[in-house]
C-alpha positions as CSV (number, residue, x, y, z in Angstrom):
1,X,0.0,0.0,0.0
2,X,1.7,3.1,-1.1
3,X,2.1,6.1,1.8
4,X,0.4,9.8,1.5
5,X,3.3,10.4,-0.4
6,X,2.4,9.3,-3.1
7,X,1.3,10.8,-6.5
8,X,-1.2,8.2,-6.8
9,X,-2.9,9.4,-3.6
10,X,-5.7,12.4,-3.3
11,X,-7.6,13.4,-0.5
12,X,-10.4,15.0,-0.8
13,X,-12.6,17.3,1.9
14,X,-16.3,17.1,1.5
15,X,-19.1,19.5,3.2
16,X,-22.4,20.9,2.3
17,X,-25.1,23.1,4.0
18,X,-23.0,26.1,4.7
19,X,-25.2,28.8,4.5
20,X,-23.4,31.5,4.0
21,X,-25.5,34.6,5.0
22,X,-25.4,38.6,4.8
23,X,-28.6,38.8,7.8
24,X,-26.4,36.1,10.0
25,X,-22.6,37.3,9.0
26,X,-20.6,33.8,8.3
27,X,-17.1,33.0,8.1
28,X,-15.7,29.3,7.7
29,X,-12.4,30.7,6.4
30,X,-10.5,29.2,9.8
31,X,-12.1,26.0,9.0
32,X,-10.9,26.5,4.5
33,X,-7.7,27.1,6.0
34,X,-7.8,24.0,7.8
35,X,-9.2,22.5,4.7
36,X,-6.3,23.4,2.9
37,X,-3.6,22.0,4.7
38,X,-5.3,19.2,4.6
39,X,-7.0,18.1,1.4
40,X,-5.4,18.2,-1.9
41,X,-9.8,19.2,-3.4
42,X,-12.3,20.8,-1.3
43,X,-15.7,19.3,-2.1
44,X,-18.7,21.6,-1.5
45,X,-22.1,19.6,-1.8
46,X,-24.7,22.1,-1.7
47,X,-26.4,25.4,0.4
48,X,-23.5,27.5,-0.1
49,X,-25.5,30.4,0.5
50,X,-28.7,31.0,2.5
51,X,-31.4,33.1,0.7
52,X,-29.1,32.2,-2.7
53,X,-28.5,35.6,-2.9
54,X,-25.0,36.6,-5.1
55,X,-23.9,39.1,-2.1
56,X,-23.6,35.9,-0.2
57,X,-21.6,34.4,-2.7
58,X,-19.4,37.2,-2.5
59,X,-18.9,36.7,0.9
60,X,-18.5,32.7,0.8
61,X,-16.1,33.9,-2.5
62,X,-14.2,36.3,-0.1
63,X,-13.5,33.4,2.0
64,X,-12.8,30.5,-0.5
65,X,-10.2,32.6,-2.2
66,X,-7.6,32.3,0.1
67,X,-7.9,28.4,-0.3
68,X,-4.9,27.2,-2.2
69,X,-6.0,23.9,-3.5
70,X,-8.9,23.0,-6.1
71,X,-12.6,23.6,-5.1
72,X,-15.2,21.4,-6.8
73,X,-18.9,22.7,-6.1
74,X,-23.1,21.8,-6.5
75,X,-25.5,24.2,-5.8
76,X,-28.6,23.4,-3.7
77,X,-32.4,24.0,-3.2
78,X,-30.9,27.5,-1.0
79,X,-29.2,28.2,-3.9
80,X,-32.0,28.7,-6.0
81,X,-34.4,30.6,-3.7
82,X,-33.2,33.9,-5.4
83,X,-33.0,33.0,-8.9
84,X,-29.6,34.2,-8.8
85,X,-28.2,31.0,-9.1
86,X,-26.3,32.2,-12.6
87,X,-24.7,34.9,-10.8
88,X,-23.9,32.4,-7.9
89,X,-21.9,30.4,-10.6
90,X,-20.0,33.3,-11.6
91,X,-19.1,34.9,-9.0
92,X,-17.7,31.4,-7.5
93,X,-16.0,30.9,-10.7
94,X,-14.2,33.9,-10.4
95,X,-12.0,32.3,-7.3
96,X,-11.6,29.1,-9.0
97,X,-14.5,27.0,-7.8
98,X,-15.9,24.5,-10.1
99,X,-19.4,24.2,-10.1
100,X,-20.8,21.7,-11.3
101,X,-24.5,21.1,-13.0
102,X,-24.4,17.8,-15.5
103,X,-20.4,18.4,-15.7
104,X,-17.1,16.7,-14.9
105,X,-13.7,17.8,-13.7
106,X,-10.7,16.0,-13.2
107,X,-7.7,15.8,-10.9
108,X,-4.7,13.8,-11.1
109,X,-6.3,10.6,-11.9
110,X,-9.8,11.0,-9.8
111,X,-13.0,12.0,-11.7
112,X,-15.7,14.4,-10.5
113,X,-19.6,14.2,-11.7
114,X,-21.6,16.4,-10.4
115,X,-25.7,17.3,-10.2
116,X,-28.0,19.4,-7.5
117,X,-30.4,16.2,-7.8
118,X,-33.9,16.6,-6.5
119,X,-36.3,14.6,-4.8
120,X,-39.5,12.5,-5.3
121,X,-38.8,9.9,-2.4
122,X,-37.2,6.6,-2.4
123,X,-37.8,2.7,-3.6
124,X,-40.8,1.2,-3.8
125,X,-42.9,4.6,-1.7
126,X,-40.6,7.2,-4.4
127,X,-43.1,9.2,-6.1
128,X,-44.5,8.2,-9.6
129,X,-45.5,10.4,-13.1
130,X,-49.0,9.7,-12.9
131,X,-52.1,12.0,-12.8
132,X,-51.7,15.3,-13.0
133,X,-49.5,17.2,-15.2
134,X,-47.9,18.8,-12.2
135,X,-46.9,15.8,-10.7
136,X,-45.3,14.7,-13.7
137,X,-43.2,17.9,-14.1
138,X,-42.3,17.2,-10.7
139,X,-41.2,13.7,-11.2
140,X,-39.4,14.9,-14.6
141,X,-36.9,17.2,-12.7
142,X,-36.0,14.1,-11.1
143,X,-35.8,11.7,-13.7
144,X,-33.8,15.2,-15.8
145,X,-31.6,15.2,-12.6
146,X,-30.2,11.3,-13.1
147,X,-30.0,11.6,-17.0
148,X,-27.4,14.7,-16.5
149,X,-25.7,12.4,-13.7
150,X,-26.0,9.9,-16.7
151,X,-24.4,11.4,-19.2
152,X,-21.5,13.7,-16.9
153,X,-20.3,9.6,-15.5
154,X,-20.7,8.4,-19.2
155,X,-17.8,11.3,-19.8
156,X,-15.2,10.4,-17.4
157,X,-12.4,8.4,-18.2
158,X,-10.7,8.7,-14.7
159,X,-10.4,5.3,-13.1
160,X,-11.9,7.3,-9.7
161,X,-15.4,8.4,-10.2
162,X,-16.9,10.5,-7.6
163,X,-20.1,12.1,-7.1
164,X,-21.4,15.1,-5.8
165,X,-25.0,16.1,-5.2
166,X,-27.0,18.0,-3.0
167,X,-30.3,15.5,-2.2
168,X,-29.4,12.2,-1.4
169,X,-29.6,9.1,-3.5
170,X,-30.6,7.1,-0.6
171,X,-32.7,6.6,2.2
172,X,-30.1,5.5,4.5
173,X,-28.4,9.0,4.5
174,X,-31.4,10.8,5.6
175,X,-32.6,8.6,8.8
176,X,-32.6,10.4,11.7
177,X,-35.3,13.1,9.8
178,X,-39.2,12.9,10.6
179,X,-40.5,10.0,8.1
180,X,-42.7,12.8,6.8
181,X,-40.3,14.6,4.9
182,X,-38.3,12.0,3.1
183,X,-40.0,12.6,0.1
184,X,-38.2,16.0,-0.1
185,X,-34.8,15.0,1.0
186,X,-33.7,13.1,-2.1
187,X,-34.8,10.5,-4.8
188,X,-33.8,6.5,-5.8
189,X,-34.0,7.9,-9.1
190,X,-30.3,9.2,-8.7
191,X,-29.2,6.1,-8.0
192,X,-29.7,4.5,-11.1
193,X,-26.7,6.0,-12.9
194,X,-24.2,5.4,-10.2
195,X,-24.2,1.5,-10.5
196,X,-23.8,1.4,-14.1
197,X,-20.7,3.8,-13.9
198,X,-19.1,1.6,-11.2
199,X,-19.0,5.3,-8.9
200,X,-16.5,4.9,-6.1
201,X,-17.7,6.9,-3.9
202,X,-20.9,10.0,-3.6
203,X,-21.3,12.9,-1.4
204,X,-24.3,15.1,-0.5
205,X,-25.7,17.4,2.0
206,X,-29.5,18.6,2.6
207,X,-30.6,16.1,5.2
208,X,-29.1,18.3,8.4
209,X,-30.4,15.4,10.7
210,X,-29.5,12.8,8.7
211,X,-26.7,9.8,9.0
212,X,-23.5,10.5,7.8
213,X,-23.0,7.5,6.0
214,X,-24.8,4.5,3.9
215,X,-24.7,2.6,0.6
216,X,-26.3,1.9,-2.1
217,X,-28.1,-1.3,-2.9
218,X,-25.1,-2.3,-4.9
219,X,-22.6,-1.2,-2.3
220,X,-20.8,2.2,-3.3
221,X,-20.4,4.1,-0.2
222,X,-22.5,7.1,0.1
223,X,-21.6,10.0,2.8
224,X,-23.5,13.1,4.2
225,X,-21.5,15.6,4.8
226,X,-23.9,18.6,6.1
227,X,-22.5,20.7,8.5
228,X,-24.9,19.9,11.0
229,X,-24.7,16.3,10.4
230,X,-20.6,16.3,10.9
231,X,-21.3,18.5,14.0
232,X,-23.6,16.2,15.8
233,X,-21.8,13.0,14.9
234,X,-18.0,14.2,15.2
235,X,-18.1,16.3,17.7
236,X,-14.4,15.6,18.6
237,X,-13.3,16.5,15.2
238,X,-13.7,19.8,12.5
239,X,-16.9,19.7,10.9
240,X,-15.0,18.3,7.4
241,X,-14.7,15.0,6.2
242,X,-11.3,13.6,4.8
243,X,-10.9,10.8,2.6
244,X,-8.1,9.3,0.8
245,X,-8.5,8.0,-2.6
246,X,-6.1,6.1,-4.6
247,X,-6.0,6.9,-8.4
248,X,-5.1,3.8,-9.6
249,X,-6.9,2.2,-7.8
250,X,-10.7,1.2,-8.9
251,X,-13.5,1.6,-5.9
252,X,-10.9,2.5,-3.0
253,X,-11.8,5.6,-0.9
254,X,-10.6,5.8,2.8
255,X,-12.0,7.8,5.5
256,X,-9.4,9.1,7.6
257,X,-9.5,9.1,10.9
258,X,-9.0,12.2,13.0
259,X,-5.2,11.6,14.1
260,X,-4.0,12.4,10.2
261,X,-5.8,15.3,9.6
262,X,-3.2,17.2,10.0
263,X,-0.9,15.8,7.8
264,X,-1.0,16.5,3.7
265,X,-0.5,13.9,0.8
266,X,3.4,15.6,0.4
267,X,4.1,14.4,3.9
268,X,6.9,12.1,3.4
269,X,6.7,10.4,7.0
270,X,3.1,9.8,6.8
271,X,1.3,6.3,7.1
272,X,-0.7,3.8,4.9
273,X,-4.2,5.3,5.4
274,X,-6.4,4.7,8.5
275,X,-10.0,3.4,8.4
């Protein structure tokens, strides 16, 4: 098992839900800073801003700009609220974030595909594009949602493919919030496409009470990386996630466990990777 040092290693920092607001002033740049020294990608699932509003994306922009290694991005349902979500884009673009909407990036061997997703509820209960015309809109934006996560995997090359979205693909991510409101949380329909690309690994955010990890029915590891969610369950720790992913390597992602945080992939006297 090669060390940290290696070039065949990446680790990557996932979060979502930050809300970045102008009524509530927020700064996470102590926490990007953190980030930085110790990810080699900062992934951002989702709720970057509050009222998705592009003065808070100037703020969150403010912030992400002194971040020195690659940012990889999805909006969420916050995002939207505005209909600035364009100017969002932008203005995030403008410091080097990639956002992502039916697109791929790639990174020294690891492949990014990312979609906001939507929602419609989950297996046999998940909503269905019958009746009225409304309801199948509403079901469409769903099944729209998987066939740009479709056709972004169907792109990458990358022997790593890793997802990013803001609703969950799963039910398993979103336990721990009232039964009621599952429906709005995510969608089996973005599921689909993640088997059939042999995904490694998916991210998301939106379920602030959720569980901070699961899998899908074919096994790829699925994580919720909300703030509140990585508050609540690793209270010991920074509210980031950090996982190591081998390039080379096909399906291996590592969590890492708090000890190595610290430490970046160019550490020559790190250790194999810790579960």
């Amino acid at each position: 098992m090669p060390t940290s040092s290696s070039e065949d290693t990446v680790r990557l920092a996932a979060l979502a839900d930050i809300h970045y607001s102008k009524s509530v002033p927020t700064s996470l740049q102590p926490l990007f800073a953190q980030i930085a020294e110790s990810a080699d990608v900062l992934m951002l699932c989702g709720d970057l801003t509050d009222y998705g509003l592009a003065d808070e994306a100037r703020l969150l922009a403010k912030d992400l700009a002194q971040v020195k290694v690659p940012i990889v991005a999805v909006l969420g349902n916050h995002d939207f609220e505005a209909d600035e979500q364009r100017h969002i884009i932008d203005i995030l673009g403008e410091v080097g974030v990639h956002v992502l909407d039916g697109d791929t990036w790639e990174f020294r061997g690891v492949g990014f595909a990312g979609v906001r997703g939507f929602c419609g509820g989950f297996g046999r209960v998940a909503l269905a594009a019958w009746g009225e015309r409304i309801i199948k809109d509403f079901v469409h934006e769903a099944v729209q949602e998987a066939l740009k996560l479709e056709a972004a995997l169907a792109r990458l090359s990358a022997p790593q493919r890793i997802v990013l979205m803001h609703y969950s693909p799963i039910a398993a991510t979103v336990k721990g919030e009232p039964e009621e409101i599952y429906p709005f949380l995510g969608s089996s329909r973005l599921e689909d496409p993640l088997s059939r690309f042999e995904v490694t690994a998916v991210f998301h955010g939106h379920a602030h009470k959720g569980a901070p990890e699961g899998k899908t029915q074919t096994g790829i590891p699925v994580y919720n990386v909300s703030y509140p969610v990585l508050k609540a369950n690793y209270a010991d720790r920074p509210p980031f996630r950090l996982f190591e992913v081998r390039s080379r390597v096909k399906g291996d992602v590592t969590p890492i466990a708090e000890r190595r945080w610290a430490r970046r992939v160019t550490d020559h006297d790190a250790e194999g990777p810790a579960a």
